[in-house]
N, C-alpha and C positions, 0 to 999 in steps of 0.2 A: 089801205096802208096806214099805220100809226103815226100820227104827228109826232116829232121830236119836242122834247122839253126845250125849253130857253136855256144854254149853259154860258155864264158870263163868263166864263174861263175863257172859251172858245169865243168867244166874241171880243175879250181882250186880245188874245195871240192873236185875232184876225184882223185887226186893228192894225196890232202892232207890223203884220206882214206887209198890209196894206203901206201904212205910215213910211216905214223903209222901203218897198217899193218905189213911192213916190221920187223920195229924196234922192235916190238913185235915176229917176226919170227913165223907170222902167214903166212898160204898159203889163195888163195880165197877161198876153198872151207873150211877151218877151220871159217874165218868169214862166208859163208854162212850159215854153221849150228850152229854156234850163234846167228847167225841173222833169219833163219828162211826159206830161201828164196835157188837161185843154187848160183853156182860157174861163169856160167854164166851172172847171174845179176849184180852180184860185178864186173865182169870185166867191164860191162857195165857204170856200175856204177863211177868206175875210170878213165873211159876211158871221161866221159862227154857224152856217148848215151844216156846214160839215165833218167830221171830225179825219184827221190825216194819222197815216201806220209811222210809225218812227222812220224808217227810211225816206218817205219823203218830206218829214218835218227836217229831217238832217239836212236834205236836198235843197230844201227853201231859205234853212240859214246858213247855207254854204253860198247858194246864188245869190243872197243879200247881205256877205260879206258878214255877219253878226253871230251872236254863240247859240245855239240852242237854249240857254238858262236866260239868254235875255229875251225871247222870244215868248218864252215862259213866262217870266216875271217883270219884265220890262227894267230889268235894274243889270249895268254894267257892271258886273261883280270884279269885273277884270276887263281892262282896257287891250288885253293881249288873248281874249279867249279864243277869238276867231284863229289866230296865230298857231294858238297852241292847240287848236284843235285838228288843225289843217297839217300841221310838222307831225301829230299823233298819227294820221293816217295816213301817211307816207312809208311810217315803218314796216316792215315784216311783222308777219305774224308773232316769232319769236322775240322780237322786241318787242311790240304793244303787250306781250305776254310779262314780261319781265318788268316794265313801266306799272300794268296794272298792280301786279303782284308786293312790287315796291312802297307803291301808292296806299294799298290796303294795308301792308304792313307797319307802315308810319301811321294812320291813322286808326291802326288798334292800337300804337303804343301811346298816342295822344291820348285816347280816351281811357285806357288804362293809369291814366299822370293824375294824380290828385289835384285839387285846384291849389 
């Protein structure tokens, strides 16, 4: 079997899972059964072995309260992201449809605005 590279990416976001774990005075095996998945994985998963499919990256910062893009980048871009990410998936299909749609539209007319 091929050894994996070192990706510091994955070993910051695993950090970071870890770090909010703690805070929260979760153990691994309490996020893996929020999460879906072992105790094992998570370790893995903090550790930088491993890399995670988008649904259970979403799963991990839903169970630790936090946005996905800070997970990512360790920067609260938004103090309400969790908020707003959580009232996003509530909706119907037909509304998240219309939210996106909305969203993409104001953000071609931004970039479309001269400075």
């Amino acid at each position: 079997m091929k050894r994996k590279e070192f990706n510091p990416q994955l070993v910051a976001i695993g950090e970071r899972i870890r770090i909010r774990r703690e805070e929260l005075g979760l153990t691994q095996q309490d996020l893996a059964d929020a999460v879906g998945t072992t105790r094992n994985t998570i370790s893995r998963y903090e550790t930088g072995q491993s890399e995670m499919g988008l649904l259970v990256f979403s799963a991990i910062s839903k169970a630790l309260r936090v946005s996905t893009s800070f997970l990512l980048t360790g920067v609260n871009c938004c103090s309400d992201d969790y908020s707003i990410q959580s009232d996003f998936l509530k909706l119907n299909d037909r509304d998240r449809r219309v939210v996106v749609n909305t969203t993409q539209a104001h953000i071609k007319v931004m970039l479309e605005q001269p400075d």
